[in-house]
C-alpha positions, 0 to 999 in steps of 0.5 A, spaced: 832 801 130 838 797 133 843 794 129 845 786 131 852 790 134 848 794 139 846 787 142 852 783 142 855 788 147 849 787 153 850 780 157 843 777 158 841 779 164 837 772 166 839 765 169 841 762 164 842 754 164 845 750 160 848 743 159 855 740 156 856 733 153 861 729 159 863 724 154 866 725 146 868 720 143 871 725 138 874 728 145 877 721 146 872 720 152 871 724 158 870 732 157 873 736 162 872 743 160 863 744 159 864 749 153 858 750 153 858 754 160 864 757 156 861 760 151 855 762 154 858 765 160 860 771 154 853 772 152 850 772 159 851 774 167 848 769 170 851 762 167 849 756 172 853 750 167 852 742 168 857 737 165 852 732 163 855 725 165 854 719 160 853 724 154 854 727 148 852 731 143 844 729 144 844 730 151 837 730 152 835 724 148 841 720 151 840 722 159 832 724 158 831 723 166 838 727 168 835 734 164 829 733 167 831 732 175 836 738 172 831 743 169 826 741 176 831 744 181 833 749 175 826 752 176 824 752 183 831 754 185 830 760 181 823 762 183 826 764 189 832 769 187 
C-alpha cells in the first residue's frame, strides 16, 4: 500500500488546464499573477494556465462562454500531442 507521500513527490503526467480569476476585488482589482497555474504547475508537468478576464472567484458561472470556447481549444489541441 502506498502512502499519501508516495504520491505527492510524482508530478501528474497529463495536460493539465486550469483557469485564474483575472479580477478580485479582495486584490483590489486586476490580478496579475494566475496563482492557480503557480499552484498547479507543483503538482503536474504539463500546465497550460489562463487568466480568465472579467473574473473572479466563480469563474465558470461568470464567464461561462470563455471556459467553453477555452475548454474547446483545450481539447482538440490535446488530441494531437
Amino acid at each position: 500500500m502506498h502512502s499519501r507521500d508516495n504520491y505527492s513527490k510524482t508530478k501528474l503526467t497529463m495536460l493539465v488546464l486550469t483557469f485564474g480569476a483575472g479580477y478580485i476585488p479582495a486584490f483590489r482589482g486586476d490580478v496579475t499573477i494566475n496563482y492557480a497555474l503557480y499552484g498547479m504547475q507543483k503538482l503536474a508537468q504539463n500546465v497550460t494556465g489562463i487568466k480568465v478576464p472579467l473574473s473572479g472567484h466563480w469563474i465558470p458561472e461568470e464567464r461561462s462562454d470563455f471556459v467553453v470556447d477555452q475548454l474547446f481549444k483545450f481539447f482538440r489541441n490535446s488530441t494531437t500531442k
